[in-house]
Biopython code that builds the backbone (N, CA, C, O; Angstrom):
import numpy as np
from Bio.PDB.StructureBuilder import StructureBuilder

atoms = [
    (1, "UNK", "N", (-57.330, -38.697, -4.571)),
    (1, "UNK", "CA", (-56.334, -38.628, -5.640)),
    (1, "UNK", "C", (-55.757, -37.215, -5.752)),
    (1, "UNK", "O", (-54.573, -36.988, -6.000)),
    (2, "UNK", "N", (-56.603, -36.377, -5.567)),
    (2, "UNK", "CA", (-55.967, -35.079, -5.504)),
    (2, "UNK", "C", (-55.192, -34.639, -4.283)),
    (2, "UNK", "O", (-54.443, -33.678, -4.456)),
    (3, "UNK", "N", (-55.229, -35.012, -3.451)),
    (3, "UNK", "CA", (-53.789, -34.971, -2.172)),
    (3, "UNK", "C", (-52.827, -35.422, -2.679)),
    (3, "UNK", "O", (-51.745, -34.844, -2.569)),
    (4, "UNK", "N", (-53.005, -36.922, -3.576)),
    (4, "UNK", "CA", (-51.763, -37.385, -3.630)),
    (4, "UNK", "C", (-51.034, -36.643, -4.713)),
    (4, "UNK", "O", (-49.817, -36.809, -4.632)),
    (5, "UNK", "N", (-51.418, -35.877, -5.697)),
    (5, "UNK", "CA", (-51.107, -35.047, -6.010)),
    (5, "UNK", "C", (-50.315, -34.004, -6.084)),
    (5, "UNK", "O", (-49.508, -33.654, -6.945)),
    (6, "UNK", "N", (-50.764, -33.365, -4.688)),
    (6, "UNK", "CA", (-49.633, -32.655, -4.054)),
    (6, "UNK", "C", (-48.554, -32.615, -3.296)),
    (6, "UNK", "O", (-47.920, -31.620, -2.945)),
    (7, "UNK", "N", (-48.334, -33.903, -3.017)),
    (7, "UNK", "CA", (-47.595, -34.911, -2.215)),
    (7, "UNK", "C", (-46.183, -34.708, -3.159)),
    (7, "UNK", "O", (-46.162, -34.641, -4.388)),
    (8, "UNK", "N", (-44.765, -34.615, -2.046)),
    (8, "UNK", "CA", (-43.492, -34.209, -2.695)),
    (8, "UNK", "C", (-43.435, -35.758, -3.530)),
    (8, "UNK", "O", (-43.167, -35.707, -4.730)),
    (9, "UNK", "N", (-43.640, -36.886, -3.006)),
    (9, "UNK", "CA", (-43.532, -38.025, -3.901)),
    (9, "UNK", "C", (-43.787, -38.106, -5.466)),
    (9, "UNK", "O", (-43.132, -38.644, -6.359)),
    (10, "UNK", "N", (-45.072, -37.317, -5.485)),
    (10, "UNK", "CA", (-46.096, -37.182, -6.851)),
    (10, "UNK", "C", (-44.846, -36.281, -7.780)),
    (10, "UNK", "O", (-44.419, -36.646, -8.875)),
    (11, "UNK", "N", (-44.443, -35.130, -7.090)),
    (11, "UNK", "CA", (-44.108, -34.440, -8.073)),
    (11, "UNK", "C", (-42.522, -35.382, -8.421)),
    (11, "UNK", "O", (-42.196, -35.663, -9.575)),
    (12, "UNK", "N", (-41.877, -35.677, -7.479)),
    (12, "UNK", "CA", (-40.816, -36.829, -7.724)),
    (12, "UNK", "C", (-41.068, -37.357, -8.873)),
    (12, "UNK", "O", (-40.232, -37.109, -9.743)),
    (13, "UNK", "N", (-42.166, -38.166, -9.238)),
    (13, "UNK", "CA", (-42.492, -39.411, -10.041)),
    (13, "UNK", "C", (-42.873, -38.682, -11.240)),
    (13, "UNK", "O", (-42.871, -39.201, -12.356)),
    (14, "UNK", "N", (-43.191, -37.512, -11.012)),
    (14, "UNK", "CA", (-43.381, -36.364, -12.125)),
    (14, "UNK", "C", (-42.218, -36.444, -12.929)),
    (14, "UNK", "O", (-42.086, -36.964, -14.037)),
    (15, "UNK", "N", (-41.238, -35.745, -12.083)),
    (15, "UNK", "CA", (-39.959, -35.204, -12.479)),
    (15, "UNK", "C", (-39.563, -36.493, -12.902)),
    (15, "UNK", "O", (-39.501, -36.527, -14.131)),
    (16, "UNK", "N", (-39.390, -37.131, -12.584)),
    (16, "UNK", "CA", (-38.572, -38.782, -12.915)),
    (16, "UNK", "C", (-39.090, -39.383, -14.310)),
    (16, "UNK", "O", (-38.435, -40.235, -14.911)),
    (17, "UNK", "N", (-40.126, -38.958, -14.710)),
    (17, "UNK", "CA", (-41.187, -39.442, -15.849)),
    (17, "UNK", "C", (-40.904, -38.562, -17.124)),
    (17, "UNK", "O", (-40.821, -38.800, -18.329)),
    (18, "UNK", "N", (-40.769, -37.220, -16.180)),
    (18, "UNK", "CA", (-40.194, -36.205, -17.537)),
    (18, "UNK", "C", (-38.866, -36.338, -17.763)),
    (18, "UNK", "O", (-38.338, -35.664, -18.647)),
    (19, "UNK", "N", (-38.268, -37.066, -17.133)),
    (19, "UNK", "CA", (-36.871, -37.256, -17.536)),
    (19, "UNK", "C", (-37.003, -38.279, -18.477)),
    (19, "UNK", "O", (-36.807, -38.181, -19.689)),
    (20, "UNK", "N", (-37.413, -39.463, -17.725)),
    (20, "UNK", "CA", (-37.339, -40.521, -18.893)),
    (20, "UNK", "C", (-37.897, -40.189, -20.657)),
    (20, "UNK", "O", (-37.209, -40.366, -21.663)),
    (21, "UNK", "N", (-39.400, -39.647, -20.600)),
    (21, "UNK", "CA", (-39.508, -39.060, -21.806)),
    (21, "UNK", "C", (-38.715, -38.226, -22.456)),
    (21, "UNK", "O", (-38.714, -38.218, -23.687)),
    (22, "UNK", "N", (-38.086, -37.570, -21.880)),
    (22, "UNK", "CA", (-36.872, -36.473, -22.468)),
    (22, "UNK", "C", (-35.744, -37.563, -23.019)),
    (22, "UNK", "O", (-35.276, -37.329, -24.134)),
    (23, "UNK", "N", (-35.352, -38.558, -22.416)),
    (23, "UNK", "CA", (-34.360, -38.941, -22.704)),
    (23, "UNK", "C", (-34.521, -39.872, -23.963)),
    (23, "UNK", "O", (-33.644, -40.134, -24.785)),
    (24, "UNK", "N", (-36.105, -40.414, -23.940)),
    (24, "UNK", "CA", (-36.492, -41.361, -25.525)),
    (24, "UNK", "C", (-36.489, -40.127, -26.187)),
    (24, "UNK", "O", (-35.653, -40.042, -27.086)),
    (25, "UNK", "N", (-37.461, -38.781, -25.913)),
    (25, "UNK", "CA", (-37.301, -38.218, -27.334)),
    (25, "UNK", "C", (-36.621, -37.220, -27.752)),
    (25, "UNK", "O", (-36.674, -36.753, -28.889)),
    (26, "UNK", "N", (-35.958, -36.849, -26.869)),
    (26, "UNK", "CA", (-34.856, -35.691, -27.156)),
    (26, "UNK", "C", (-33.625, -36.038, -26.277)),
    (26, "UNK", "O", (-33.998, -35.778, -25.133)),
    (27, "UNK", "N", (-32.659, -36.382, -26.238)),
    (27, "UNK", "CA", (-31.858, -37.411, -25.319)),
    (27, "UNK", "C", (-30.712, -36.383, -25.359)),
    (27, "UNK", "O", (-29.686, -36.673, -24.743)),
    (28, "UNK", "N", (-30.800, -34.845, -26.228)),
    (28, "UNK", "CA", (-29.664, -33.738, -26.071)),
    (28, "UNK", "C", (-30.112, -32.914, -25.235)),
    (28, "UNK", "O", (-29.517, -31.837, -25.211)),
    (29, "UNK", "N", (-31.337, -33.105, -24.225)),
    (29, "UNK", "CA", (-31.483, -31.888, -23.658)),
    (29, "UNK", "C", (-31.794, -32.678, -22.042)),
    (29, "UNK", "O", (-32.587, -32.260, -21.199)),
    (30, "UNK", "N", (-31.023, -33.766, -21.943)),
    (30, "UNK", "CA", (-31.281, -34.767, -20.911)),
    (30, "UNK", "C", (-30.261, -35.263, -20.272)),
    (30, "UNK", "O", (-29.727, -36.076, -21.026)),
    (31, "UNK", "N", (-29.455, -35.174, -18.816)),
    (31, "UNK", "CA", (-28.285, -35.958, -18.415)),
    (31, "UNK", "C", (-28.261, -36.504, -17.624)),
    (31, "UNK", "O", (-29.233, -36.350, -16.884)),
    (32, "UNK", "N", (-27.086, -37.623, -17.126)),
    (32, "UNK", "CA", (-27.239, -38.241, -15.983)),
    (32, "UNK", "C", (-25.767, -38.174, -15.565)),
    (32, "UNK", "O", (-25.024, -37.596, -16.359)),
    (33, "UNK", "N", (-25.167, -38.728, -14.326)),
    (33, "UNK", "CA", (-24.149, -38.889, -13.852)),
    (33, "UNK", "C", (-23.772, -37.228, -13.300)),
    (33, "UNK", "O", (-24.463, -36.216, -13.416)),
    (34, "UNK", "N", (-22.488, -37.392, -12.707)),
    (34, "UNK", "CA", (-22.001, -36.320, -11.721)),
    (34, "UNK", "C", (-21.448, -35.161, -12.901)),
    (34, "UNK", "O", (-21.864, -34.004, -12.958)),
    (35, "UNK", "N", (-20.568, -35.674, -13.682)),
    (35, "UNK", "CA", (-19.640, -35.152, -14.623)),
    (35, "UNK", "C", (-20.583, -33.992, -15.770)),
    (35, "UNK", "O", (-20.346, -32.793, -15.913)),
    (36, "UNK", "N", (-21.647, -34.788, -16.454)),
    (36, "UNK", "CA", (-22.390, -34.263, -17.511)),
    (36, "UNK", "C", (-22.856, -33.437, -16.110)),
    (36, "UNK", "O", (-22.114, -32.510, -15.787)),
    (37, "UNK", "N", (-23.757, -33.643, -15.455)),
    (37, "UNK", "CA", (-24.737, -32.658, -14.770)),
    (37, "UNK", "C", (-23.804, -31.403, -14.287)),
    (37, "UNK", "O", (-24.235, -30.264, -14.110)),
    (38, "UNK", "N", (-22.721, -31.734, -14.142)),
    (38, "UNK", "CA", (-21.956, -30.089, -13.661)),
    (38, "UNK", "C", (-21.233, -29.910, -14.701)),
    (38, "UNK", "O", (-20.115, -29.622, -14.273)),
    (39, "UNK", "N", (-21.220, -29.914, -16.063)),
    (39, "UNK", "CA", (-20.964, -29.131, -17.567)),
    (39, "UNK", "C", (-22.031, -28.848, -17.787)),
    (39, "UNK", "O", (-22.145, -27.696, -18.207)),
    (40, "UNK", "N", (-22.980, -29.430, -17.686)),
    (40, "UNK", "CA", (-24.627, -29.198, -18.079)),
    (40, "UNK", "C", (-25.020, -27.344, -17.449)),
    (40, "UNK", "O", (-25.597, -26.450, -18.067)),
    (41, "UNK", "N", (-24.326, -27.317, -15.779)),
    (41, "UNK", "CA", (-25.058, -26.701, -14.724)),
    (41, "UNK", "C", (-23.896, -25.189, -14.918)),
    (41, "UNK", "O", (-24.152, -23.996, -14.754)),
    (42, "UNK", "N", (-22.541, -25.904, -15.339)),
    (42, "UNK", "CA", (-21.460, -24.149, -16.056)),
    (42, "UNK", "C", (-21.804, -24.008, -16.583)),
    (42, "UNK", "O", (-21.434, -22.908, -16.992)),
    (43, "UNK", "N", (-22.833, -24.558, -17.402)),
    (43, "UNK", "CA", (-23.274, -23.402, -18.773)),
    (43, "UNK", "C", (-25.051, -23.237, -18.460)),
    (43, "UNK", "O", (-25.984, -23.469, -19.229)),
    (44, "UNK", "N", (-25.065, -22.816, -17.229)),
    (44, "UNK", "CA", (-26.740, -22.976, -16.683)),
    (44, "UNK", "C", (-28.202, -23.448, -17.631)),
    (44, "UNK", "O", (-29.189, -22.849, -18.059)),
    (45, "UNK", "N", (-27.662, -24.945, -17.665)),
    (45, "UNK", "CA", (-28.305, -25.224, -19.040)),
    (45, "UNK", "C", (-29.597, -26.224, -17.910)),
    (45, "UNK", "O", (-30.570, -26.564, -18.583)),
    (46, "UNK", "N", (-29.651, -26.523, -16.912)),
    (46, "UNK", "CA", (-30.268, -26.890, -16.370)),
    (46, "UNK", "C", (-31.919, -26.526, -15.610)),
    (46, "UNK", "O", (-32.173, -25.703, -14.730)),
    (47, "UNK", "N", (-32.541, -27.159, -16.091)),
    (47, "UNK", "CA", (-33.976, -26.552, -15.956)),
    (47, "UNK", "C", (-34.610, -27.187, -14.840)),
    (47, "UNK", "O", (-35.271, -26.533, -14.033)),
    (48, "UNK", "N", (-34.354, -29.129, -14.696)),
    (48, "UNK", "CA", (-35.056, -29.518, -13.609)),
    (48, "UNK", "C", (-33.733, -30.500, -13.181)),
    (48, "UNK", "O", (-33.438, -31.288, -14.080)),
    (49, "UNK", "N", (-32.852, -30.591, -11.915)),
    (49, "UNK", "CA", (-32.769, -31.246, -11.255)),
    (49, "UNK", "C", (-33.015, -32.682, -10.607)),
    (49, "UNK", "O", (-34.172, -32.833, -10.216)),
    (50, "UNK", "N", (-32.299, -33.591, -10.446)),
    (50, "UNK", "CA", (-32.511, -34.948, -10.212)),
    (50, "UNK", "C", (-31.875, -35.514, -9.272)),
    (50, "UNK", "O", (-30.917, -36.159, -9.699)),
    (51, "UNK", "N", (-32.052, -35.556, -7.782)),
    (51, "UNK", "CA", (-30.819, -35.958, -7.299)),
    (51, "UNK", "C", (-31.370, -36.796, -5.809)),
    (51, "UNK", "O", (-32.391, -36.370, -5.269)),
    (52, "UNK", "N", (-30.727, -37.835, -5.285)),
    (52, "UNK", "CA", (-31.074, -38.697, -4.334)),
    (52, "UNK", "C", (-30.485, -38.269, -3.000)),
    (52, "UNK", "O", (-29.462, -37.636, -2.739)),
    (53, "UNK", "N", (-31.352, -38.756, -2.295)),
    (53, "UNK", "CA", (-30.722, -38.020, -0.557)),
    (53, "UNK", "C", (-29.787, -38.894, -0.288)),
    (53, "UNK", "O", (-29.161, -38.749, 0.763)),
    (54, "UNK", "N", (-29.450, -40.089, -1.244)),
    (54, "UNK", "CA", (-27.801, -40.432, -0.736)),
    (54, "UNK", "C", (-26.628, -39.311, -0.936)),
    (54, "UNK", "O", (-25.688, -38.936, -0.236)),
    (55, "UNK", "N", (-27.136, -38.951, -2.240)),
    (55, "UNK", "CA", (-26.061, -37.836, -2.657)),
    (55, "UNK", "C", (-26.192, -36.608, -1.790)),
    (55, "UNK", "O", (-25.257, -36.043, -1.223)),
    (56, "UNK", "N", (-27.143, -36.352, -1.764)),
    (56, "UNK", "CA", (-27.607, -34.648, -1.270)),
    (56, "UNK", "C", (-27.251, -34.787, 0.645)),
    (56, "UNK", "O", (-26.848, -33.872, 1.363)),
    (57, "UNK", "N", (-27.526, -36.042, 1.009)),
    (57, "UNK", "CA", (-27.174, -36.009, 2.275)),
    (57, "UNK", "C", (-26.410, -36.800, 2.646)),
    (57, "UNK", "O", (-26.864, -37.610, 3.454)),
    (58, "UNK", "N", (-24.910, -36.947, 2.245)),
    (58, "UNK", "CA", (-23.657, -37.822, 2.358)),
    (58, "UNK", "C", (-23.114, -37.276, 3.135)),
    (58, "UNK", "O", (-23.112, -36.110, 3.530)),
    (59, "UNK", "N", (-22.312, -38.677, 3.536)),
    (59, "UNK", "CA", (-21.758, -38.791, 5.155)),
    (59, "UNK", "C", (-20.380, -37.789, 5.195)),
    (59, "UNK", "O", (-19.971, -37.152, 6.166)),
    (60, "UNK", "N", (-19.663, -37.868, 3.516)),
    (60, "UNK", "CA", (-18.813, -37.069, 3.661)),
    (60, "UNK", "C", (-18.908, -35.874, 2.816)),
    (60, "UNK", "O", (-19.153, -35.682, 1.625)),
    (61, "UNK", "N", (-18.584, -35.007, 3.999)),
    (61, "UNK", "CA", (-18.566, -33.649, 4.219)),
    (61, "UNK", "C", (-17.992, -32.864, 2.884)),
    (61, "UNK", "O", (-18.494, -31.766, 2.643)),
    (62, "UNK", "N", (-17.272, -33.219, 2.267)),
    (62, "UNK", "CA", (-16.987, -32.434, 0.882)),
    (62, "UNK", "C", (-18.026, -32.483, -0.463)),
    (62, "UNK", "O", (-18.194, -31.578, -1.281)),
    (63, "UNK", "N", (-18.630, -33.739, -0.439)),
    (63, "UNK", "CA", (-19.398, -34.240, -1.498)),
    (63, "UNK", "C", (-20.457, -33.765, -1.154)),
    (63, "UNK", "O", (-20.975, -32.893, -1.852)),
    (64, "UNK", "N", (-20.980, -34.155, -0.139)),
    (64, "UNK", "CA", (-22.407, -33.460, 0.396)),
    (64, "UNK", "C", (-22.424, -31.936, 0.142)),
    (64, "UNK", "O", (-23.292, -31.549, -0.640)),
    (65, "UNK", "N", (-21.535, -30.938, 0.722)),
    (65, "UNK", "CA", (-21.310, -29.635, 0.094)),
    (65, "UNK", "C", (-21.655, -29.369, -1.272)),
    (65, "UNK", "O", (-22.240, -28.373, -1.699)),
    (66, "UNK", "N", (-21.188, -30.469, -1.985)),
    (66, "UNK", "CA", (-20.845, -29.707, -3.341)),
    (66, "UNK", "C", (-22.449, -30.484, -3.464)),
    (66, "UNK", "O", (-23.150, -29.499, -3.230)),
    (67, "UNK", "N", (-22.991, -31.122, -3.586)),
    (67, "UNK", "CA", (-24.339, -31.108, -4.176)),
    (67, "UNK", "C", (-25.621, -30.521, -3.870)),
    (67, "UNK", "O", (-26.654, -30.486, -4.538)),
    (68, "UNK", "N", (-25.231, -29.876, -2.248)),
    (68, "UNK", "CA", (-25.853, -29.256, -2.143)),
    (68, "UNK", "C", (-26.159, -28.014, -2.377)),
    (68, "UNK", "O", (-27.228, -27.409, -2.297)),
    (69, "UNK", "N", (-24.316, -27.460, -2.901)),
    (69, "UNK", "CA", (-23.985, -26.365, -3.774)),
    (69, "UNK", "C", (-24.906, -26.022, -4.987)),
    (69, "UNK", "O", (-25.566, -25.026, -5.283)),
    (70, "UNK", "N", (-24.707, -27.155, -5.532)),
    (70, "UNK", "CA", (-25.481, -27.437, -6.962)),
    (70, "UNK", "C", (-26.986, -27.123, -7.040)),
    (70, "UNK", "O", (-27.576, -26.271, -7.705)),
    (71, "UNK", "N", (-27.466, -28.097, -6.131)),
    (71, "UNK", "CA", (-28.871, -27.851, -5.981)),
    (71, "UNK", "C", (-29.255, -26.232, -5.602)),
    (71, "UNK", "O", (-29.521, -25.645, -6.651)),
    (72, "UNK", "N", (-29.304, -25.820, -5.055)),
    (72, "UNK", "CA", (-29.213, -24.184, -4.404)),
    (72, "UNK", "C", (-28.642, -23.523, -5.648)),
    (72, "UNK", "O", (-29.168, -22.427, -5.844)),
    (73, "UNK", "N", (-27.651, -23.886, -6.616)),
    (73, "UNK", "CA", (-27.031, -22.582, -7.590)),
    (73, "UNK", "C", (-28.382, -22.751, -8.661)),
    (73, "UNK", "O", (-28.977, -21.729, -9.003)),
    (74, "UNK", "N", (-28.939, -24.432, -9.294)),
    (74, "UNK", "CA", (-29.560, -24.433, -10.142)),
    (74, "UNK", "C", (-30.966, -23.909, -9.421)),
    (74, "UNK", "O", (-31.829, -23.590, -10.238)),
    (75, "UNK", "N", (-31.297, -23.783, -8.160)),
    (75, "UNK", "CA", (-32.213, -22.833, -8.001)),
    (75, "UNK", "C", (-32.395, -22.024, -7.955)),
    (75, "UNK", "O", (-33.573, -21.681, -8.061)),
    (76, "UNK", "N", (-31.173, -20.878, -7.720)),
    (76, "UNK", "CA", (-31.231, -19.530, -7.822)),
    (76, "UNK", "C", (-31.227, -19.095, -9.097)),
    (76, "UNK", "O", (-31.647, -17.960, -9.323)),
    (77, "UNK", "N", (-30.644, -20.109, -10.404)),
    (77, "UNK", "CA", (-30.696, -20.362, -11.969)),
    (77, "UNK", "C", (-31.583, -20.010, -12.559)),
    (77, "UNK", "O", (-31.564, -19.534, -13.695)),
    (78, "UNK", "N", (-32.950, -20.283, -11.530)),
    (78, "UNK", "CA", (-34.421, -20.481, -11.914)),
    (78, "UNK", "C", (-34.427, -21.730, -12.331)),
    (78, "UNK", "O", (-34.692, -21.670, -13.532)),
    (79, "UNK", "N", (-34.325, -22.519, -12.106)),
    (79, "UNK", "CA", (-34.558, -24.493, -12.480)),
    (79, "UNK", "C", (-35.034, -24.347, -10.915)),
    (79, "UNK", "O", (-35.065, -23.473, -10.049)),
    (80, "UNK", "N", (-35.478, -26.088, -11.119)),
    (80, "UNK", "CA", (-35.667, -26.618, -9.826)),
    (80, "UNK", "C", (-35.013, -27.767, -9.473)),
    (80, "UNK", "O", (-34.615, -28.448, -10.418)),
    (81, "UNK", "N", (-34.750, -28.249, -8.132)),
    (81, "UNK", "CA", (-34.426, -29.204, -7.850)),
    (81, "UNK", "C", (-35.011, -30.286, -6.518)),
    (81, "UNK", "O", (-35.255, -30.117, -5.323)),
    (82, "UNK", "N", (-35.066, -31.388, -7.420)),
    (82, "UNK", "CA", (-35.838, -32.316, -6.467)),
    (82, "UNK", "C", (-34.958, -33.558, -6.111)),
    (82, "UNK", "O", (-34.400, -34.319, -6.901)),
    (83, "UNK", "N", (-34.960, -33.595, -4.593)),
    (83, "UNK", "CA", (-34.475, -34.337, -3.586)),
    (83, "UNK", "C", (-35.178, -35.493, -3.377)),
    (83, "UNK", "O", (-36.105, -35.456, -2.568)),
    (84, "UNK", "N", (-34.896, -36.606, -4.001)),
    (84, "UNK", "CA", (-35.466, -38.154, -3.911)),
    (84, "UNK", "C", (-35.184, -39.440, -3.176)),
    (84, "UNK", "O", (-34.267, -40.261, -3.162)),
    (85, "UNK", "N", (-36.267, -39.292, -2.613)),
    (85, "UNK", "CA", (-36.068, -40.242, -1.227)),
    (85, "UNK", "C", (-35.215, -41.767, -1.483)),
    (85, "UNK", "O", (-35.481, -42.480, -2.451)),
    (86, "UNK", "N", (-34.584, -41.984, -0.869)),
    (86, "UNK", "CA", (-33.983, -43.176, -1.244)),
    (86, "UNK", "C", (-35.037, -44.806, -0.685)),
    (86, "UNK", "O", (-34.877, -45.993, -0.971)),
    (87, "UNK", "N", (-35.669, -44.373, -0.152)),
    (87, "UNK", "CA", (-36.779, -45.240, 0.469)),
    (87, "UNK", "C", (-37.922, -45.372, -0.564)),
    (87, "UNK", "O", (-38.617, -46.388, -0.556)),
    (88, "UNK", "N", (-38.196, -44.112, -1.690)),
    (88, "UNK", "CA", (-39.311, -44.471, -2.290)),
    (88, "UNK", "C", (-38.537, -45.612, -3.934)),
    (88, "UNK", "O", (-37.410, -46.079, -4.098)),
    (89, "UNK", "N", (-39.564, -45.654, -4.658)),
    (89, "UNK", "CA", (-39.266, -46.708, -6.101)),
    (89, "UNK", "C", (-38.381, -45.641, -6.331)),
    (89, "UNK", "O", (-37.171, -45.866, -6.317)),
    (90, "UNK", "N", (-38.914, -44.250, -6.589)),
    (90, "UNK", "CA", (-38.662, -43.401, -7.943)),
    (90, "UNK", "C", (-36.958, -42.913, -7.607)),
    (90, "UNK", "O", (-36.144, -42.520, -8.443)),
    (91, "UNK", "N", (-36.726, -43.101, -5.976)),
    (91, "UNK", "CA", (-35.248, -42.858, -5.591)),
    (91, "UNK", "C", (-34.484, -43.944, -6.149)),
    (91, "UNK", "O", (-33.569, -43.764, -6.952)),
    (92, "UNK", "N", (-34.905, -45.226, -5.670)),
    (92, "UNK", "CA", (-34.306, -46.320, -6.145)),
    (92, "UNK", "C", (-34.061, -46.662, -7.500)),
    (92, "UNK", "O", (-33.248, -47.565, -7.696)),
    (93, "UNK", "N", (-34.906, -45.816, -9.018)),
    (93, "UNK", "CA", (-34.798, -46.088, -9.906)),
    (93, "UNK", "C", (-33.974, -44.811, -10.590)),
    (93, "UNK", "O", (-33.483, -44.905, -11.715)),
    (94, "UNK", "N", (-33.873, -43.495, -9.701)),
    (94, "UNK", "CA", (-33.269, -42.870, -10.355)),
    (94, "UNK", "C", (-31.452, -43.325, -9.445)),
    (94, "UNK", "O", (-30.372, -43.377, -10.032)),
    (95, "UNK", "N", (-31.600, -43.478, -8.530)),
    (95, "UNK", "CA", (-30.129, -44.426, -8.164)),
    (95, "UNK", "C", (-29.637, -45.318, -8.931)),
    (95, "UNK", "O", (-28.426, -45.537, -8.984)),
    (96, "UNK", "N", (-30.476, -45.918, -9.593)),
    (96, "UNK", "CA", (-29.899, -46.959, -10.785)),
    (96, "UNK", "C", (-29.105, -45.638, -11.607)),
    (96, "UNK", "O", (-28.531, -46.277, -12.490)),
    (97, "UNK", "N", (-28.924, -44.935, -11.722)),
    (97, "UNK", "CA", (-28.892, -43.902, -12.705)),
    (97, "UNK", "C", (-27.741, -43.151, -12.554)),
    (97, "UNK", "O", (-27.316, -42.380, -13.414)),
    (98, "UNK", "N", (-27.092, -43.413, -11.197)),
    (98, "UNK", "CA", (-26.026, -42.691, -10.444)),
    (98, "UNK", "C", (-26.478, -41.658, -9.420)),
    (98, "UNK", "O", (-25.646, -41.073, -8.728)),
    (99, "UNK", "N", (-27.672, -41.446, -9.324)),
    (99, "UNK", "CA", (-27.806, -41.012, -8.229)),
    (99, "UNK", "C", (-28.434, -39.010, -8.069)),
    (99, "UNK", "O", (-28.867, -38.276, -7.180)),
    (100, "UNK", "N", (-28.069, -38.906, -9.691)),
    (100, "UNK", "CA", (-27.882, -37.317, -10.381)),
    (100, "UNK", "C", (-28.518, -37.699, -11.647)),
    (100, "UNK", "O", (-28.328, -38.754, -12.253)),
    (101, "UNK", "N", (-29.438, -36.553, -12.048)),
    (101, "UNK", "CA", (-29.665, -35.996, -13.529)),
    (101, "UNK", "C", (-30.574, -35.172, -13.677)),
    (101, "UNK", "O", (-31.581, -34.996, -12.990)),
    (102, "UNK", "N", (-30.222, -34.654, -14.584)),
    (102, "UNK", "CA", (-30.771, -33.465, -15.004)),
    (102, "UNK", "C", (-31.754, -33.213, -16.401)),
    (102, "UNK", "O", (-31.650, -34.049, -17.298)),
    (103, "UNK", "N", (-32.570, -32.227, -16.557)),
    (103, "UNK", "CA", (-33.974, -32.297, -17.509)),
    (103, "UNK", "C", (-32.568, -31.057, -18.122)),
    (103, "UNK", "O", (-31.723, -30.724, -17.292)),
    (104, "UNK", "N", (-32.485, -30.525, -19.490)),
    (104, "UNK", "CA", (-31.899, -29.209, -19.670)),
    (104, "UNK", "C", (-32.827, -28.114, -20.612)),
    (104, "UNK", "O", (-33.648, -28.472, -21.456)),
    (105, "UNK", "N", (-32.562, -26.974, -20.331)),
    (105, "UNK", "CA", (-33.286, -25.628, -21.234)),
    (105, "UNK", "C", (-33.105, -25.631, -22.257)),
    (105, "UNK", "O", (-33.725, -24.933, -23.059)),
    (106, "UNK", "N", (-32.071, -26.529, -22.580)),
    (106, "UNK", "CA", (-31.487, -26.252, -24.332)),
    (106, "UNK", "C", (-30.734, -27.531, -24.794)),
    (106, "UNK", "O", (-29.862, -27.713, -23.944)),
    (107, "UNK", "N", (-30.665, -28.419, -25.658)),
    (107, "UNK", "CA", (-30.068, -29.270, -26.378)),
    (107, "UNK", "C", (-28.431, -29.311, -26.043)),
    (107, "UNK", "O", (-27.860, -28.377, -26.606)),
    (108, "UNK", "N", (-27.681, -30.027, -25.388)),
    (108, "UNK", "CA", (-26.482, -30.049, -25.093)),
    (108, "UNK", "C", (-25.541, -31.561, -25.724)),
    (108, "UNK", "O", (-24.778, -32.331, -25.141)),
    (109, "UNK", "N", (-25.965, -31.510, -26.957)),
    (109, "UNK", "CA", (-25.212, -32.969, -27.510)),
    (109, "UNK", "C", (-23.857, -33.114, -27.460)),
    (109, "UNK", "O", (-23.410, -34.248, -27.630)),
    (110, "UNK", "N", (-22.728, -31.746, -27.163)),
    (110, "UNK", "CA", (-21.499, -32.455, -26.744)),
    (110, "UNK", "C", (-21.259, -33.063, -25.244)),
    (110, "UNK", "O", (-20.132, -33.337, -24.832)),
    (111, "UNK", "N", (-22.586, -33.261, -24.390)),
    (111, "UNK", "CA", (-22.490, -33.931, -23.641)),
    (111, "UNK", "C", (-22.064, -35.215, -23.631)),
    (111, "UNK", "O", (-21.417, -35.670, -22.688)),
    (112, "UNK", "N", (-22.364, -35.850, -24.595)),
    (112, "UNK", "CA", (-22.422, -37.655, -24.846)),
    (112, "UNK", "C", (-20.890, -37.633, -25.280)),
    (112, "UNK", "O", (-20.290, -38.691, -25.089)),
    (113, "UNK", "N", (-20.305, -36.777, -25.733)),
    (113, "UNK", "CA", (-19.139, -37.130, -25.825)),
    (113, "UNK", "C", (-17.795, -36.738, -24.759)),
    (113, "UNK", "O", (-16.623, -36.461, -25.015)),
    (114, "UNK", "N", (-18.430, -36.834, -23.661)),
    (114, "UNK", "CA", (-17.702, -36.525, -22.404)),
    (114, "UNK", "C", (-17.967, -37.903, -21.544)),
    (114, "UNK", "O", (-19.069, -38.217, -21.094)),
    (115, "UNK", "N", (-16.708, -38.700, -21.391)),
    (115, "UNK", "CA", (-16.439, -39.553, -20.671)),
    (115, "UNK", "C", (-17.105, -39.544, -19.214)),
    (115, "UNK", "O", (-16.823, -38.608, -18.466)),
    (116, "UNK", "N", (-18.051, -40.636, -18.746)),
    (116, "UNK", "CA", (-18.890, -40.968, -17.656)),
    (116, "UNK", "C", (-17.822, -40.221, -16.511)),
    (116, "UNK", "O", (-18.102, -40.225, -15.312)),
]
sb = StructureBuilder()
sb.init_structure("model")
sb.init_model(0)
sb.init_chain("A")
sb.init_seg("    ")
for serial, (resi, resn, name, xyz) in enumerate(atoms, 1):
    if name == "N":
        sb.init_residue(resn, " ", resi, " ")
    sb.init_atom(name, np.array(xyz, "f"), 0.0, 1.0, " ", f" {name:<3s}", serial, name[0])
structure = sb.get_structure()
């Protein structure tokens, strides 16, 4: 049990778990979709990263850039970002999700009022 532990999956299902709790109990310091996560990421409000290797490793060449932009700026931010397999559950359930989201450092409630 303690290998699996350290296993990039584990911390995936980590990250994916602290999202969901963030989002029942504090749901202003929590985002999903493309749009919120890069207003979230101009105002470096981003602490943990959420994002699927459909997105992070897309076929086209502009999109793939820019998320991989993202990922790399919110790490140099000091956040982290985790790359989720599209093969495991926790990819497939954060794909239900659009594919992106983010944990944030600070409460961002004019998020919800920014069109998907």
């Amino acid at each position: 049990m303690s290998m699996i532990k350290d296993t990039k999956a584990a911390q995936e299902v980590k990250a994916l778990k602290d999202f969901h709790e963030m989002m029942s109990n504090d749901p202003a310091r929590a985002c999903y979709g493309p749009k919120h996560v890069q207003v979230a990421h101009e105002q470096l409000a981003i602490q943990t990263l959420l994002i699927t290797d459909e997105l992070f490793r897309n076929a086209d060449i502009p999109s793939r850039k820019k998320y991989v932009e993202l990922a790399e700026s919110v790490e140099n931010a000091g956040g982290t970002a985790h790359i989720f397999s599209s093969m495991h559950i926790s990819g497939e359930q954060l794909q239900q999700l659009t594919g992106i989201a983010a944990i944030l450092r600070f409460p961002m409630p004019e998020l919800e009022d920014l069109e998907m």
